[in-house]
KEKE-622686 format. One record per residue (C-alpha): residue in three letters; x, y, z. Coordinates in steps of 0.1 Angstrom, whole numbers, plus 5000, padded with zeros to 4 digits. Example, Ala and Ser with C-alpha at 12.3 -4.5 7.8 and 13.67 -1.06 7.14 Angstrom:
2
ala512349555078ser513749895071
***
This chain:
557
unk549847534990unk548147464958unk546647674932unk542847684921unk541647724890unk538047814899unk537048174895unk537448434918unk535248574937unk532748834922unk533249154948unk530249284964unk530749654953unk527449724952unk525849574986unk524249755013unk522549745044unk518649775044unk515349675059unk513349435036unk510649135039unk511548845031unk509248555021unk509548145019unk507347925003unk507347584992unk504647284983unk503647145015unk504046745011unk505446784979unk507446444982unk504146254990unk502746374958unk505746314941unk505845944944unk502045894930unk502546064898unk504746014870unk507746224869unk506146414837unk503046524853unk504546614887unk506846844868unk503946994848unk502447034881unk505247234900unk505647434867unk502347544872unk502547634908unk505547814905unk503348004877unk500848124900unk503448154930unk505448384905unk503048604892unk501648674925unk505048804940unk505249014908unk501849154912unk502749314941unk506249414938unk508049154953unk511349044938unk511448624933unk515248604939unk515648224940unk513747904929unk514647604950unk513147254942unk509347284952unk509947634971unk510547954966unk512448284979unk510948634972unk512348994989unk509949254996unk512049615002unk515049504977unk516549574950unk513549854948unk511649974984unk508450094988unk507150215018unk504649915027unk506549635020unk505349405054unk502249495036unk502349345004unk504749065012unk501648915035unk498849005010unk501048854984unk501648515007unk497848505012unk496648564978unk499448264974unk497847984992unk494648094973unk496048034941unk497647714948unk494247594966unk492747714932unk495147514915unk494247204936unk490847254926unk491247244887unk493246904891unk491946664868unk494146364882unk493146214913unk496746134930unk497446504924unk494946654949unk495946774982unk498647014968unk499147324995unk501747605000unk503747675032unk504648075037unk506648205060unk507548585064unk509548805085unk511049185080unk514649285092unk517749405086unk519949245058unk523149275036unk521549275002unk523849284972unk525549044943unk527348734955unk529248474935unk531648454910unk532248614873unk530848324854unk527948244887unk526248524903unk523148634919unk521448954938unk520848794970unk520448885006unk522048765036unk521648815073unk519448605105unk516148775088unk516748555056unk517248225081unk514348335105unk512048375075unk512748005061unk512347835096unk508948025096unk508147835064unk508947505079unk507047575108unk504047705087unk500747445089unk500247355051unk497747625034unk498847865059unk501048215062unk502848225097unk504848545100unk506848725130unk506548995152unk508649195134unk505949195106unk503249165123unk503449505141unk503149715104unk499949485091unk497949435123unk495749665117unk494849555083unk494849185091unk492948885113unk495448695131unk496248385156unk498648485182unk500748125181unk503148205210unk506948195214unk508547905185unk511647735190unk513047705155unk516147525141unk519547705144unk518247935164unk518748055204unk516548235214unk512648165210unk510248355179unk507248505188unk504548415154unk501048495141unk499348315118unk497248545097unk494048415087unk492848675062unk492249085060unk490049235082unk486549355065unk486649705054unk490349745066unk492250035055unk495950145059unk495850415089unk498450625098unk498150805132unk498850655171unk496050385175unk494050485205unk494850825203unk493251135187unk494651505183unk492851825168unk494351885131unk496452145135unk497852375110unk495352325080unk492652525094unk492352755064unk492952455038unk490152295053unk488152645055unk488352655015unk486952325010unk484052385032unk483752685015unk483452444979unk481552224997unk479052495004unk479252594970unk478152224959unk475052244982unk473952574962unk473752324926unk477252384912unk480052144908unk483452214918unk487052054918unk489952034942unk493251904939unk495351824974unk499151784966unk501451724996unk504251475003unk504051165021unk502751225056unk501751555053unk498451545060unk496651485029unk494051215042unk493651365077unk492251725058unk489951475037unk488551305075unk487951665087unk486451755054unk483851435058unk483051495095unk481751825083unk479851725054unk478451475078unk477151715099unk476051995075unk474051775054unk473051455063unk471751395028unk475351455014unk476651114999unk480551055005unk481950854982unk485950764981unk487950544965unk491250464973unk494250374951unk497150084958unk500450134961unk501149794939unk497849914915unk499450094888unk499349744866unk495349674881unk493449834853unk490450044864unk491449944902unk490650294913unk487550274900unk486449994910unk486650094942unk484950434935unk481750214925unk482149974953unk481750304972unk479150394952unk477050134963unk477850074997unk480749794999unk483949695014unk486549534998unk485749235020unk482649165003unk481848894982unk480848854946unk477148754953unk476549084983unk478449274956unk475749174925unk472749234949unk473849544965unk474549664927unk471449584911unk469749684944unk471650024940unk470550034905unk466749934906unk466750224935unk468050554917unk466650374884unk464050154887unk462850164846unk466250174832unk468850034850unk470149684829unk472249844812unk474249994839unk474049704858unk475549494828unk478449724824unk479249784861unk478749444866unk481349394837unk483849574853unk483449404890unk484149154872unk480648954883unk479448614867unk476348804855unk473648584837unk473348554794unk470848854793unk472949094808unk476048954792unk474748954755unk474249384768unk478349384771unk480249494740unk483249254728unk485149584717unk487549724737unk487350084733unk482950054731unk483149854768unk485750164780unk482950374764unk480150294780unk482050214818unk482250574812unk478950614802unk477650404833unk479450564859unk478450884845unk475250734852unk475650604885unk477050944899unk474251154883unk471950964898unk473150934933unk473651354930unk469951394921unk469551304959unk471651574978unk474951674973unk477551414968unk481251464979unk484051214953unk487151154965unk489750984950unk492950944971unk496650854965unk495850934932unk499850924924unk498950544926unk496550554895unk496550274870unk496150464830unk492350304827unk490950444857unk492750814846unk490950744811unk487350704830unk488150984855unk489051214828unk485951174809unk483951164845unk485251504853unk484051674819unk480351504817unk479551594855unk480551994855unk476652084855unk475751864886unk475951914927unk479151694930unk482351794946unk485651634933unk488551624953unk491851494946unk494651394967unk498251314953unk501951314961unk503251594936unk505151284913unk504551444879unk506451064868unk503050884873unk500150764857unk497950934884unk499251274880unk497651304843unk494551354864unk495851644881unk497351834851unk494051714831unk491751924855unk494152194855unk493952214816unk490052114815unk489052404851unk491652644850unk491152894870unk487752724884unk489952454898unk490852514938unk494352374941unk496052334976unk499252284984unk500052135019unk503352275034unk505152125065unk503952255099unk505952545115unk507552485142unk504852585169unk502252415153unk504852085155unk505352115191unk501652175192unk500951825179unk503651635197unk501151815232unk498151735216unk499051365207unk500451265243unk500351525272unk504351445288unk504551675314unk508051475320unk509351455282unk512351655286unk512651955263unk515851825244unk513951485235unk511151745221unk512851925200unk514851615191unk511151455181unk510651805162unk514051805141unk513451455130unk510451495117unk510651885099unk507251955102unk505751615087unk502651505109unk503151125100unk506751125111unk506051345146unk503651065148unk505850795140unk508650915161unk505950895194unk505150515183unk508550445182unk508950595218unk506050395233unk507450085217unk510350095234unk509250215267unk510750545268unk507050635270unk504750495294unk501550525305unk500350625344unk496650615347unk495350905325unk498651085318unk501950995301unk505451045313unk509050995303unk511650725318unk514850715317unk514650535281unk514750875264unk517650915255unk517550985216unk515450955188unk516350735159unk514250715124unk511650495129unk511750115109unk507450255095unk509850525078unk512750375068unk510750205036unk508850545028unk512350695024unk514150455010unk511550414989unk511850734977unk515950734970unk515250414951unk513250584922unk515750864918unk518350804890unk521350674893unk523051034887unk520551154915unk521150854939unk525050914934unk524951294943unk522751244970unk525050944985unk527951174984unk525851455001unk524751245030unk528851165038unk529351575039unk526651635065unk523251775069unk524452135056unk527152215031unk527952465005unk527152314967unk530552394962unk532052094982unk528951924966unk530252014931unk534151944935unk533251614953unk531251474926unk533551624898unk536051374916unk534551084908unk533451004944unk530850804954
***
């Protein structure tokens, strides 16, 4: 037997077992290009794709965890989750090949053009941890989603994102895609069903809810009562503020549709304007809003810079037809437009003037609009905020007290973020003039109500219903989620105009949709927090804080 010398192997203490997305991309035909350049100028090349390819994965979350030759590997869910990771890993892989076709574009040497990037994606179940030795270590994954995600790549036309199933089922609604059929790829047995997403879908938002199928709200009747009651109050020439805190799933944006189906149809003349915030937008300055003046004047996010400079300055020349340059020059400014010399000589070069007078335009804007009904703002997910878009809101809030405009807005209660110096600033600003509402989870009668409402089972058997019930403790998104997760799998089917049970239902597991919102979660505790609550989870779902206490005064783990 001999002896080695080489180092021993670094211990994987600290791996787990979790759900993440895992992404592949490499330079399609790098080796072609290659061979017409000299070796300097391809590596100055690769060096700048890997730039853009970098950035973009850090943009939205992602974690590049290894660079290999003209490819790279990026995990989506790991070492931190966050509860739409599918999400971001394909708008991440899409904004990708943009930025390397971008890059194509710019290339000054001929025998350089034709550079594309290959993604491939696919969300499962790995081993994530450190591997390797003392002096040669890395935080890696492993598992078939890793392998299945870099045969996607290889199978990916140049310019193109091909992902599976598996991730395909969280972003359909949010994205246009080619249904490419069963693959056979390399190493593996049994066949892949792919999509090939071609872009997002125009005005797409993320929904929660069973697609196809509509329940009355139940168990916010009075919350929604007391802002009808503002909005009414609105209508009569005062402005008012409200603040919606709930946790994930709770029913924050399904009490905002109610609320704007009822201004709808009490006053047609009412505007509704809503902007929403992104889970990765805390580092997009003024991304919320942005959207709050896309809203403002009647886009999507799908629109493109030349329908969003019309529809502006159409906006603009409407509600002020002898004085609206200015506006236009500063909202233009901030959409980030290719506006023409006369507009941009208007445009400060001073940071704190420009934040100034964005204030000053939206102020603007917003009056404006009011002077022709009512007008209902609402800023969502505000625990998303990015700092400059709180800056603006603050300032928004003060200068539009005196006018017919109803504020509302919706946040996690995360007193940690950006966003939540919004809520504390009209709380200091209102006091007792702001309306705050706190949504609770759902008793337990107006839970089993919901799970009727959502799917009449005459057959679901009453243990599987409370089961569905106990999972979920009173969250709307996660009774919700734990029906999906039954119709995915068959245990619920469908007879003409009624559902019924098979003999699939036999237990209900967390669904994958909420394994990343809870995870999520755990992973922005501290690590004192993260400890206790690992030690609580191998006690049991009730305990006395004693056993708690002695356990963790132990040392265990």
């Amino acid at each position: 037997m001999s002896v080695s010398n080489a180092p021993a192997a670094r211990p994987a203490a600290s791996s787990e077992r979790r759900t993440i997305t895992v992404l592949f991309a490499d330079i399609a035909g790098s080796t072609s290009i290659a061979e017409r350049l000299d070796p300097e100028d391809w590596t100055a090349l690769v060096g700048e794709a890997f730039k853009c390819m970098n950035s973009t994965v850090e943009r939205y979350g992602g974690m590049v965890a290894r660079l290999m030759g003209d490819g790279l590997l990026a995990f989506f869910g790991a070492p931190i989750a966050h509860e739409d990771d599918p999400e971001r890993a394909v708008r991440c892989g899409l904004d990708m090949v943009r930025a390397i076709d971008d890059l194509d574009a710019k290339q000054q040497v001929p025998a350089a053009h034709g550079l594309q990037v290959r993604v491939g994606i696919n969300t499962g179940p790995v081993v994530v941890g450190v591997v390797g030795t003392d002096t040669a270590h890395e935080y890696t994954a492993m598992g078939d989603t890793v392998n299945v995600a870099a045969r996607m790549q290889a199978a990916a036309r140049p310019g193109s994102v091909l992902v599976t199933a598996s991730t395909h089922r969280f972003v359909s609604a949010l994205v246009e895609a080619v249904d490419v059929g069963m693959l056979e790829l390399k190493g593996k047995s049994d066949t892949v069903h792919a999509y090939e997403i071609t872009g997002l879908k125009a005005g797409a938002v993320r929904t929660r809810g069973l697609l196809g199928v509509r329940a009355p709200m139940v168990g916010r009747d009075a919350q929604l009562s007391r802002l009808e009651d503002l909005f009414q109050v609105v209508r009569a020439g005062q402005g008012r503020v409200a603040c919606i805190t709930g946790d994930p799933g709770i029913g924050k944006s399904r009490l905002l549709a109610e609320l704007r189906a009822t201004v709808e149809r009490t006053d047609p003349s009412a505007s509704w304007i809503e902007g929403r915030c992104l889970s990765y937008g805390e580092t997009l300055p003024y991304h919320l809003v942005v959207d709050l003046v896309r809203s403002l004047v009647g886009l999507n996010a799908g629109s493109d810079e030349a329908h969003i400079a019309q529809a502006l300055e159409s906006r603009l020349r409407e509600l002020k037809p002898d004085d609206w340059e200015e506006t236009y020059a500063y909202l233009g400014h901030l959409l980030s437009l290719h506006m023409a010399p006369e507009f941009k000589a208007r445009v400060s070069q001073l940071e704190i003037e420009t934040l100034k007078r964005y204030v000053a335009s939206l102020v603007t804007l917003v009056r404006s609009v009011s002077t022709r009904g009512p007008a209902v703002i609402v800023c969502d997910d505000v625990h998303w905020a990015d700092k400059a878009s709180v800056d603006v809101l603050l300032q928004l809030l003060v200068s539009s007290v005196a006018v017919p405009i109803l504020f509302v807005l919706a946040s996690r209660p995360d007193r940690t973020t950006a966003g939540w110096r919004l809520i504390a600033g009209a709380r200091d600003f209102f006091g007792e003039a702001l309306t705050e509402i706190r949504l609770e989870p759902l008793s337990a009668q107006d839970s089993r109500a919901l799970v009727s409402n959502l799917l009449h089972i005459d057959s679901l058997p009453p243990d599987t219903r409370e089961l569905i019930l106990k999972k979920a403790e009173g969250n709307p998104f996660f009774v919700e989620e734990v029906v999906r997760m039954l119709i995915d799998r068959s245990a619920i089917v469908r007879e003409g105009d009624r559902w019924v049970a098979t003999e699939a239902v036999v237990g209900v597991e967390i669904p994958d949709t909420l394994h990343g919102l809870l995870l999520g979660r755990i992973d922005r505790l501290p690590q004192e927090s993260k400890r206790t609550l690992r030690v609580a989870s191998v006690i049991g779902r009730q305990f006395g804080v004693t056993i708690l206490e002695r356990l963790l005064e132990g040392g265990s783990a």
